[in-house]
C-alpha positions as CSV (number, residue, x, y, z in Angstrom):
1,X,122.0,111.2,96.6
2,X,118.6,111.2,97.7
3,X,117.1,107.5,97.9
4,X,113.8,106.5,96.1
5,X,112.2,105.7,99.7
6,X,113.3,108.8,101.1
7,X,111.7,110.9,98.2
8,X,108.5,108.6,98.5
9,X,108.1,108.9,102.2
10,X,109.8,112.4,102.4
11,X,109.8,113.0,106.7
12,X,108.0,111.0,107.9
13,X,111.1,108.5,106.5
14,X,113.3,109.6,109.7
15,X,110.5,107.5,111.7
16,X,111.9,104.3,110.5
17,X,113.6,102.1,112.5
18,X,117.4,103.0,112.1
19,X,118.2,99.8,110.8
20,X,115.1,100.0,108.3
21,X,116.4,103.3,107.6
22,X,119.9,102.2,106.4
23,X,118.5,99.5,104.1
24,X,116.3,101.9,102.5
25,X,118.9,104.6,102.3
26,X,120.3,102.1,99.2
27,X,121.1,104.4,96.2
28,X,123.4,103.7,93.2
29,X,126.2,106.3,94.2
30,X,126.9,104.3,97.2
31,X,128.6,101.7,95.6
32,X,127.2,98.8,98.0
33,X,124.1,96.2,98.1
34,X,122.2,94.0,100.9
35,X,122.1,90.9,100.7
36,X,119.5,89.2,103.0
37,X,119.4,85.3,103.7
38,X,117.0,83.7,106.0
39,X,114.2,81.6,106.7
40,X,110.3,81.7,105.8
41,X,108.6,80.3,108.8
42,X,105.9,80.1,105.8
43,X,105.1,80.4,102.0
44,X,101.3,79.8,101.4
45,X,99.2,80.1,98.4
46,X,95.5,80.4,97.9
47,X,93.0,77.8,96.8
48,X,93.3,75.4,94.1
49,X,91.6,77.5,91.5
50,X,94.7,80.2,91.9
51,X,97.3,77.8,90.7
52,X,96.7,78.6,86.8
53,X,97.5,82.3,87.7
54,X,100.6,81.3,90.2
55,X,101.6,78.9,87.2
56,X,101.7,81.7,84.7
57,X,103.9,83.8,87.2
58,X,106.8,81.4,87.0
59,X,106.8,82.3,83.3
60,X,108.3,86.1,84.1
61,X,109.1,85.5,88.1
62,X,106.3,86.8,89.2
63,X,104.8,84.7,92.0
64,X,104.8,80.5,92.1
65,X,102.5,77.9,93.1
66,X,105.1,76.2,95.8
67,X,104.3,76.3,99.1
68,X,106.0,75.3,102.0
69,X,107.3,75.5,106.0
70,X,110.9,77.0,107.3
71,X,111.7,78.0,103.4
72,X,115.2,79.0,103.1
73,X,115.4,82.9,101.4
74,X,117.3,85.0,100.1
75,X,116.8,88.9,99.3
76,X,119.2,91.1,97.0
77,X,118.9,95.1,97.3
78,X,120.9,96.5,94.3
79,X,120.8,99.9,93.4
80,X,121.5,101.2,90.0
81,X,120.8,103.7,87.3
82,X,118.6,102.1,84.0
83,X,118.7,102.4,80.5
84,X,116.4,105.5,81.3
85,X,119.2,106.6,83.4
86,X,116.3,106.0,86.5
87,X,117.3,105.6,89.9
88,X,116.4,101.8,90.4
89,X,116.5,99.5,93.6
90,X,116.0,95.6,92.4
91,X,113.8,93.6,95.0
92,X,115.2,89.7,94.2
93,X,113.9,87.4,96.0
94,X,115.0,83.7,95.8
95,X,112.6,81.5,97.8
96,X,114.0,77.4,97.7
97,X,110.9,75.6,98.2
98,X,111.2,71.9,96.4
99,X,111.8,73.7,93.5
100,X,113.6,76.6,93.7
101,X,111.5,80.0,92.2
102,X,112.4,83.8,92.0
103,X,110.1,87.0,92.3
104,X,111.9,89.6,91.2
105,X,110.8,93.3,91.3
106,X,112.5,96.4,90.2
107,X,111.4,99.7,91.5
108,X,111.5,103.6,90.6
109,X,110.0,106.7,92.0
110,X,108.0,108.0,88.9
111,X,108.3,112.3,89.2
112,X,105.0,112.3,86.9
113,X,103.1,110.1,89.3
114,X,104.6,111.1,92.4
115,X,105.5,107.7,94.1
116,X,107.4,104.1,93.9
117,X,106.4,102.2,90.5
118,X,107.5,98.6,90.9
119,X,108.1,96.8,87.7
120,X,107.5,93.3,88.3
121,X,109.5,90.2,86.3
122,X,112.3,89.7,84.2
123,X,110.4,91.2,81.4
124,X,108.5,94.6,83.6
125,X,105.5,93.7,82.0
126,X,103.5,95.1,85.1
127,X,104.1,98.4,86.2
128,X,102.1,98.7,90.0
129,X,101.8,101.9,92.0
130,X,103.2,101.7,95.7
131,X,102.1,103.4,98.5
132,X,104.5,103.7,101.7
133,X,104.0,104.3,105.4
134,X,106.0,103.9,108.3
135,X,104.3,101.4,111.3
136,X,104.2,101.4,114.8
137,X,107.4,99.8,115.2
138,X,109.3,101.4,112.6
139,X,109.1,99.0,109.6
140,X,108.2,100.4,106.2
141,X,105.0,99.3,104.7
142,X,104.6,99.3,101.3
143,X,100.9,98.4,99.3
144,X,100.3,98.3,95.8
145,X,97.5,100.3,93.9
146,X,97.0,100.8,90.0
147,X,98.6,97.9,87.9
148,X,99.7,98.1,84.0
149,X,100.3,96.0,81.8
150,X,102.9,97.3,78.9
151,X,104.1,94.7,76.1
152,X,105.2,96.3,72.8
153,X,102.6,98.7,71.4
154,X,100.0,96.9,74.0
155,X,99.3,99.1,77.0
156,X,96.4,98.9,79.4
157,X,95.3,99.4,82.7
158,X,95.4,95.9,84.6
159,X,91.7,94.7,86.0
160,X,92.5,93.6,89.6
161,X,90.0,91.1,88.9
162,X,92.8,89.0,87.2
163,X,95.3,90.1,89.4
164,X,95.7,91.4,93.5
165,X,96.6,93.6,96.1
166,X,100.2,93.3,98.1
167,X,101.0,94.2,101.3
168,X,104.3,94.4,102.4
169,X,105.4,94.7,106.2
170,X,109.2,94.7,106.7
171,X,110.4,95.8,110.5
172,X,113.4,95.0,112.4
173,X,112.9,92.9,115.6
174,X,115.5,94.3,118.3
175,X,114.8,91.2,120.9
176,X,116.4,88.9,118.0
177,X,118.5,91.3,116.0
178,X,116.4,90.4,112.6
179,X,114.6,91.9,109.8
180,X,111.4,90.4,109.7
181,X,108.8,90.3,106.4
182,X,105.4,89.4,106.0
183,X,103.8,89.8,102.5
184,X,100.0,89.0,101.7
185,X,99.1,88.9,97.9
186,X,95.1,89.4,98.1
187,X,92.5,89.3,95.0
188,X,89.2,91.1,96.5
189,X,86.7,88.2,94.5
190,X,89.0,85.3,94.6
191,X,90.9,85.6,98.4
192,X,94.2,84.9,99.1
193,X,96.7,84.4,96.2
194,X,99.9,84.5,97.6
195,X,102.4,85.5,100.3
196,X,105.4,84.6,103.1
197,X,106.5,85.6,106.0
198,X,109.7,85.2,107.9
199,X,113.4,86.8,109.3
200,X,116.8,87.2,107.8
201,X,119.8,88.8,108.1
202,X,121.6,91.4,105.9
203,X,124.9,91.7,104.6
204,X,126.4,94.5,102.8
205,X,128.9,94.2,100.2
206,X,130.9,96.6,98.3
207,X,129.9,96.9,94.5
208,X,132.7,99.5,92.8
209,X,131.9,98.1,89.6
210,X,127.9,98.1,90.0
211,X,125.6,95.3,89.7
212,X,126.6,92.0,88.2
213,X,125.5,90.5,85.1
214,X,121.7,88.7,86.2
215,X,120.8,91.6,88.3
216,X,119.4,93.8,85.6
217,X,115.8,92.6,83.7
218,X,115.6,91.5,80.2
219,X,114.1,94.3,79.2
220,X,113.2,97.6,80.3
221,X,109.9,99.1,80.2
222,X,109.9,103.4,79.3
223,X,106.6,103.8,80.5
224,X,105.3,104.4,84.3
């Protein structure tokens, strides 16, 4: 089976660094997941007046108003086939700052749109368009676009006014033998919102029987 990234990127995918390549490669048939644990040399957040929209995050693990030095982390790559019967990869990110928060993220590649959508939270409330590229050094960069918001019979395009742009770098440094990460959450009138950057390693582990329970969202959202 073909992996989300691989479709998104299509050749230009073989330019990834090969050990950005294997962890992208994730698919449900495979039977395994990555499991990364590591530090965050940082977790910031943006000015005072972004805390009400980090607070309302936590509600759905989406974001947090913690901040903090040498975080400890933890990332879990699942792969697995949804309600929909959609290829999904779960990004889970555990981040244990004084009080430990998650910011989970569950992604598809949507055939009508042509690219990643990333549900974000335990509920998929927000559905965000992702673009990919491949850097200089191999890592996989991933930036979100168009945001909707989807909650029963409610459905609308999400004003970026109230919301922000991610960028995601994730790369493999040989000289320590880690993956590295750096995220920036921007808003374009109120600044920086969010983000983290750090290292970790990865280990894979075998998963005959799928994903355990906590892995999946509450609730999954049909539309892209």
């Amino acid at each position: 089976m073909t992996s989300i990234y691989q479709r998104a990127l299509g050749a230009d995918f073989d330019r990834l660094h090969p050990r950005i390549r294997e962890r992208f490669t994730l698919t449900s048939d495979a039977r395994r997941a990555a499991i990364g644990r590591g530090t965050m040399a940082e977790v910031w957040r943006g000015r005072f007046y972004t805390l009400p929209f980090l607070r309302v995050g936590t509600w759905r693990n989406i974001m947090f108003p913690e901040h903090g030095r040498d975080v400890p982390f933890e990332i879990e790559n699942w792969a697995y086939r949804d309600a929909l019967g959609r290829e999904t990869v779960t990004w889970l990110r555990t981040f244990h700052t004084r009080r430990t928060r998650r910011f989970d993220a569950y992604m598809i590649y949507s055939e009508r749109r042509g690219r990643i959508v990333d549900y974000m939270g335990t509920h998929q409330h927000l559905a965000v368009d992702i673009a990919l590229a491949v850097d200089e050094r191999g890592g996989l960069r991933l930036r979100s676009g168009a945001q909707r918001f989807y909650e029963g019979p409610v459905a609308f395009r999400f004003p970026l006014f109230f919301s922000g742009v991610a960028d995601v770098c994730e790369w493999f440094d040989d000289t320590t033998g880690r993956y590295r990460i750096d995220v920036a959450v921007m808003n374009p009138v109120w600044g920086r919102l969010f983000g983290y950057r750090g290292s970790f390693d990865v280990e894979w582990i075998d998963v005959p029987d799928g994903p355990p329970p906590g892995v999946r969202p509450k609730r999954t959202e049909a539309r892209e």
